[in-house]
C-alpha positions as CSV (number, residue, x, y, z in Angstrom):
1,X,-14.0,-10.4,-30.6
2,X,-10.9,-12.2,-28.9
3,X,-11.5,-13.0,-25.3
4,X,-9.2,-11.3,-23.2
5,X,-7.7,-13.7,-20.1
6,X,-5.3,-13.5,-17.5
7,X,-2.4,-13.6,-20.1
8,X,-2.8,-10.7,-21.4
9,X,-4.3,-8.8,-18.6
10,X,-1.4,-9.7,-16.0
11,X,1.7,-7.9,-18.2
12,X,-0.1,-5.0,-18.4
13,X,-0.3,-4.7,-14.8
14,X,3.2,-5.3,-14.0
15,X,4.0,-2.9,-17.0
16,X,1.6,-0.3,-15.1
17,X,2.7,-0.8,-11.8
18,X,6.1,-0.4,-12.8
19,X,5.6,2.9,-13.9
20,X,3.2,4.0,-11.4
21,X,4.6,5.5,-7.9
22,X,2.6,4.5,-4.7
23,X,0.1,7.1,-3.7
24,X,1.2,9.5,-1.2
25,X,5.1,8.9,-2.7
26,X,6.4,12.3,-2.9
27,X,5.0,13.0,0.4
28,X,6.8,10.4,2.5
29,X,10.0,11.3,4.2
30,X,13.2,10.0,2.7
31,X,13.6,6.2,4.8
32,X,17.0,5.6,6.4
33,X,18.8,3.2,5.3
34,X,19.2,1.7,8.7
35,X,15.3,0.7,8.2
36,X,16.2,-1.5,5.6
37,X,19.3,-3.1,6.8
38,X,19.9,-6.7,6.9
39,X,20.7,-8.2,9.9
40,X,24.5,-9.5,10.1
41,X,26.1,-7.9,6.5
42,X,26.6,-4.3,8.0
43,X,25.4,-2.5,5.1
44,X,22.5,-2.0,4.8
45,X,22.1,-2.9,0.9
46,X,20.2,-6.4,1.5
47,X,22.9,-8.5,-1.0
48,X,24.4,-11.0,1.2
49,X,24.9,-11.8,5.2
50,X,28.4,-10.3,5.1
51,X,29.9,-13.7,5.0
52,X,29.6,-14.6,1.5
53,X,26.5,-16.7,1.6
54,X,22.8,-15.6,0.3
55,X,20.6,-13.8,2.3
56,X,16.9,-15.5,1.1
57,X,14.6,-12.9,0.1
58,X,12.0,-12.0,2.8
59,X,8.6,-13.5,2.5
60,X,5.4,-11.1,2.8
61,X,1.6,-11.9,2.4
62,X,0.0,-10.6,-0.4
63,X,-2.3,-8.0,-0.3
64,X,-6.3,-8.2,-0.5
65,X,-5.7,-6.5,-4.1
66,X,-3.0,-9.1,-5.2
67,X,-5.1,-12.4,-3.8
68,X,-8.2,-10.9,-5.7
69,X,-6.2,-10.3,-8.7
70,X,-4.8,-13.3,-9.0
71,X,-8.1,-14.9,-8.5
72,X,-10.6,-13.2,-10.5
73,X,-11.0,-11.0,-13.8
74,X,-13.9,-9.3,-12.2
75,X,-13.3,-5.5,-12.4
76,X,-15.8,-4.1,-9.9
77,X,-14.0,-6.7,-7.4
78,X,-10.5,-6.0,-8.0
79,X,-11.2,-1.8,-8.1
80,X,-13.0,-2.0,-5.1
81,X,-10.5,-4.0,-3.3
82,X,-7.9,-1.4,-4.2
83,X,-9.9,1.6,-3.5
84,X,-10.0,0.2,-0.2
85,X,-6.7,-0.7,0.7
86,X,-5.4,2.8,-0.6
87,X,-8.3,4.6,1.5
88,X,-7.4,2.8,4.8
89,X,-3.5,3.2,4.0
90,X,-4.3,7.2,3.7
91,X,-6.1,7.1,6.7
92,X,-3.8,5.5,8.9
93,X,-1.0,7.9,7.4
94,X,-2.9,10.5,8.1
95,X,-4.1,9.5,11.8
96,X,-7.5,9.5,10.6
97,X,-7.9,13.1,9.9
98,X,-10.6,13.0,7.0
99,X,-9.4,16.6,5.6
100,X,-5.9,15.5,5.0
101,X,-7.2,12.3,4.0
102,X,-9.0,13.5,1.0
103,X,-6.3,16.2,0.2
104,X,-4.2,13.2,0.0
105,X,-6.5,11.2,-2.3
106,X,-7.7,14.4,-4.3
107,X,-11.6,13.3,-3.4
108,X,-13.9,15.4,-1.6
109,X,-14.5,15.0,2.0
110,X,-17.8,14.2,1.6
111,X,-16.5,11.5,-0.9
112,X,-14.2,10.1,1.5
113,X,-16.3,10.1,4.2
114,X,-19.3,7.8,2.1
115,X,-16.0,6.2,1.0
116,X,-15.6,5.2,4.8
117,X,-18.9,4.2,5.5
118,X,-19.1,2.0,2.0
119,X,-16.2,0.0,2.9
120,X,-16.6,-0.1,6.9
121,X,-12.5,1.1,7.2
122,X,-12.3,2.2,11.2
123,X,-11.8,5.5,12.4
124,X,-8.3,5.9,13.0
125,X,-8.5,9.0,15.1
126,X,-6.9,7.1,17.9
127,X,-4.0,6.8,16.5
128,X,-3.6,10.8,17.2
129,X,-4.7,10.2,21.1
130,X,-2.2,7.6,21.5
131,X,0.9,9.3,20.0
132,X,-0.5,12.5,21.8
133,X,-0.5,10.5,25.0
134,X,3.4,9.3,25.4
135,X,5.3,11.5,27.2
């Protein structure tokens, strides 16, 4: 039986996560374009600083999933990496409200909530309290 390595394995994944939306996609609000203008080119579109020259590209940190990706081919690691990072991004979205949180992940509360206890992710209540709180 051929081995499978990282080869093989890694255009699959961008073939996948090409055709895959985000979680939670169709439930976001439409982002203005304003939020991803580039400062200087006036219009918003990212190509260019509006006097001819090249904006470079904006460097980000990759993700837990991405750095274990790239470094292992160990399946339990990498699933359980992303499990977490989607869990904590639905919490946060949803300001910790563990209802919503599992309507959002289609999981059972009870799911969700051993979910949160499995992978420590905080309680993100507060972020409810403090949007609550400005006046």
């Amino acid at each position: 039986m051929p081995q499978v390595g990282r080869p093989q394995i890694e255009p699959v994944a961008r073939q996948t996560k090409a055709k895959v939306a985000p979680a939670g996609a169709m439930a976001r609000p439409a982002i203005a374009a304003e939020e991803h203008a580039v400062p200087g080119n006036g219009h918003g579109n990212g190509h260019g600083n509006g006097n001819g020259a090249e904006t470079p590209p904006a460097v980000r940190e990759p993700s837990g999933a991405e750095t274990v990706l790239n470094q292992t081919d160990d399946l339990k690691a990498i699933v359980e990496t992303v499990e977490r990072e989607v869990i904590d991004r639905a919490m946060r979205r949803v300001e910790g409200n563990q209802s919503r949180g599992a309507h959002v992940l289609n999981i059972s509360r009870g799911s969700l909530i051993a979910k949160l206890k499995e992978y420590q992710i905080p309680d993100y209540r507060y972020l409810r309290r403090e949007r609550t709180r400005r006046y």
